[in-house]
N, C-alpha and C positions, 0 to 999 in steps of 0.2 A: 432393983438396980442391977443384979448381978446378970436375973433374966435379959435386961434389954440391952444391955453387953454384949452377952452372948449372940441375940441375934440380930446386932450389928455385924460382929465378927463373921458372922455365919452369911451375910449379905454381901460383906466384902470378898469373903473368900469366892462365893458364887461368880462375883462380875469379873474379879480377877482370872477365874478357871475357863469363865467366857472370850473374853480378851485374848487369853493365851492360847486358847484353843482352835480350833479348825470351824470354830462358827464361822459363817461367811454373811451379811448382812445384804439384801439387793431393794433394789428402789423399786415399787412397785409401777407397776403398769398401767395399771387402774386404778380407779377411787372412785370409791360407792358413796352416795349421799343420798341420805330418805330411798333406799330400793333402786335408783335409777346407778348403772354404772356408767362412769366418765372416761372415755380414752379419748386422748390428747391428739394423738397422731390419727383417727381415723375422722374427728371432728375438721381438721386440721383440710386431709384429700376433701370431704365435703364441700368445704368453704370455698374451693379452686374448682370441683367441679362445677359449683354451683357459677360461680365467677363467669368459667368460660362457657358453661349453657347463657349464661344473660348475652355474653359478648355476641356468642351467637345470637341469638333474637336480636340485638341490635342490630348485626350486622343485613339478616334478613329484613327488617322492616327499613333498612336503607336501599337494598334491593328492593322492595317493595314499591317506594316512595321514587324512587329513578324510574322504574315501569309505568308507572301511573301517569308521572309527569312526560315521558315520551310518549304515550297514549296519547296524551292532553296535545300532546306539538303535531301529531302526528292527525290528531281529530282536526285540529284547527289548520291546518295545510291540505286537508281535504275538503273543508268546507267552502262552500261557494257565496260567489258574490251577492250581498243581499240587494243590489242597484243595478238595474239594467237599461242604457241610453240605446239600446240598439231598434227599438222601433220607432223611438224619434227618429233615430237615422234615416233608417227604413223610408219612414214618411217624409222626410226632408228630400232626399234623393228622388223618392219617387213623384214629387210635387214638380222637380225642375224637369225629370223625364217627360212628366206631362207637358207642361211649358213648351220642351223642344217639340214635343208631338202636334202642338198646334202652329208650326209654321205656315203665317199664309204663302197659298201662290207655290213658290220653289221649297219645295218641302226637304230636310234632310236625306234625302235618297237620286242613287245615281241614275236612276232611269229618268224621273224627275225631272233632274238637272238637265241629261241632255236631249228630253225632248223636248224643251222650253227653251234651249240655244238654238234646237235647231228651229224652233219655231219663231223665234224673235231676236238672236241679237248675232247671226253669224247668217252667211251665204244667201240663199234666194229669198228671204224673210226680210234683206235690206237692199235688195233691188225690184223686189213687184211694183205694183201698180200705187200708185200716190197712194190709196183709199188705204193699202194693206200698209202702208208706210208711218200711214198717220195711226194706226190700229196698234199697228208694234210697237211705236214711242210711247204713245198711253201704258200698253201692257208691260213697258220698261218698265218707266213710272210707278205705275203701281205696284212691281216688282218689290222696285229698292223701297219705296214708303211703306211696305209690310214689313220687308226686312228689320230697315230701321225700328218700326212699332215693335216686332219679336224682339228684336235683342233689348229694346227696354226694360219689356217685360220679363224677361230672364233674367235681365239683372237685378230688377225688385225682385223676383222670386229669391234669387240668391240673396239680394240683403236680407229679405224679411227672414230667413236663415240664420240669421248671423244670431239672433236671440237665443233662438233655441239652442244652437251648434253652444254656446257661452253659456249655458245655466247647464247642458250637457257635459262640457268640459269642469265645470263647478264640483258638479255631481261623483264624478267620474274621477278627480283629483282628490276628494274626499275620500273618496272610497279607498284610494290607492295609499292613502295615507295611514288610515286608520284601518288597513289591511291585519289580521288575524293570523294569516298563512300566507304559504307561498301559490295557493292555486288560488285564493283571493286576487292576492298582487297581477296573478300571471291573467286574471281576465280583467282585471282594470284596467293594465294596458293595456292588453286588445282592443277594446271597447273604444281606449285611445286613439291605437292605428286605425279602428274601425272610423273613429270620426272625422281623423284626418285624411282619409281616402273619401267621405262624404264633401270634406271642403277640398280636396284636388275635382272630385266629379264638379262642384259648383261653379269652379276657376275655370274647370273644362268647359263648361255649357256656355258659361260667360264669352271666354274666348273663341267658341266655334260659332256664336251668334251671328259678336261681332265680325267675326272675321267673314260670315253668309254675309253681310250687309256692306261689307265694303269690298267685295267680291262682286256683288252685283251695283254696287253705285260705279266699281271700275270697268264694269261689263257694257254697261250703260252707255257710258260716255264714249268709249269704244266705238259701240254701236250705230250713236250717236255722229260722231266724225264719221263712220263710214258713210252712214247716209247721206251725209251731208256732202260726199264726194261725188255720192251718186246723181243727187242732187243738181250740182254743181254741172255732172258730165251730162245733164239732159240740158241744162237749160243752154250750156255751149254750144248742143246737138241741133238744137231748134233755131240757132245765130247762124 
């Protein structure tokens, strides 16, 4: 009993000498467990760098993902139209060319034209001899009745047109629709303007036809009354 007294006493005094004295107690810094040592604060900078290396990767693989996609706008704005009406065209145009090319008689050209006036429907060609008189009214005749047959025929050629020009325009609206890019779009239209210059040339041929055949129906009958003066001043001449 006495011993365990004693070093009580002897424990108190210790903690008490400790207390009072200039021991100074500090929290440690680290902490060991199973061999591995723990710092708090250096685990801590880890956590943040690691953080802001992710943010970055993210932020690169968004710069990544914008590149690739302007690539993508940029590939699709440079590709071309998969539909091409323009040798329809070609061959529409060039069918009504031929058309005007087979004018009978007074052909589209001005030599043509004015050796065939002077040959039959103006000055000595309507005062010769009866025989030559009755030879130029036929080749009147026969004049404007080609005429008229041409521009018929120009004008079917132009309708039968009109089919092709309409599954062209189908065609060619599709595309412009369901265009990719803008160098898509930008030859869709063309191909546009190209077909609508195809039906101004068709309107052209039509109108130039007709206007050859009522050109020479009014040359004609011109011609016609002159004769007919001359006509007139012979048979006075013979009274």
């Amino acid at each position: 009993m006495k011993n365990s007294a004693i070093r009580r006493a002897l424990l108190t005094s210790a903690l008490v000498s400790m207390l009072g004295g200039s021991v100074t107690v500090v929290a440690p810094a680290q902490a060991q467990f199973g061999g591995i040592v723990y710092d708090p604060t250096n685990y801590a900078s880890n956590v943040l760098q690691a953080a802001r290396a992710l943010q970055q990767v993210n932020n690169q693989i968004k710069q990544i993902q914008q590149a690739a996609t302007s690539l993508i706008n940029e590939a699709k704005n440079l590709a071309s139209l998969p539909v091409s009406a323009l040798s329809t065209l070609q061959a529409q145009v060039d069918h009504t060319r031929q058309l005007l090319g087979q004018a009978q008689r007074i052909a589209y050209d001005v030599q043509s034209i004015q050796g065939a006036f002077e040959g039959r429907y103006k000055g000595t060609a309507l005062t010769g001899p009866h025989t030559q008189m009755v030879a130029n009214a036929k080749a009147r005749w026969e004049d404007s009745v080609g005429a008229l047959e041409d521009t018929l025929r120009v004008q079917a050629g132009v309708v039968g047109n009109l089919g092709g020009t309409r599954g062209a325009i189908d065609t060619l609206v599709g595309a412009s629709q369901s265009a990719s890019g803008a160098l898509q779009a930008a030859q869709a239209g063309n191909q546009l303007l190209a077909l609508q210059s195809q039906q101004l040339a068709d309107l052209t041929a039509a109108i130039a036809a007709q206007g050859r055949a009522q050109a020479l129906d009014a040359a004609g009958r011109a011609a016609i009354e002159a004769e007919a003066r001359e006509r007139f001043r012979r048979f006075r001449g013979k009274n």
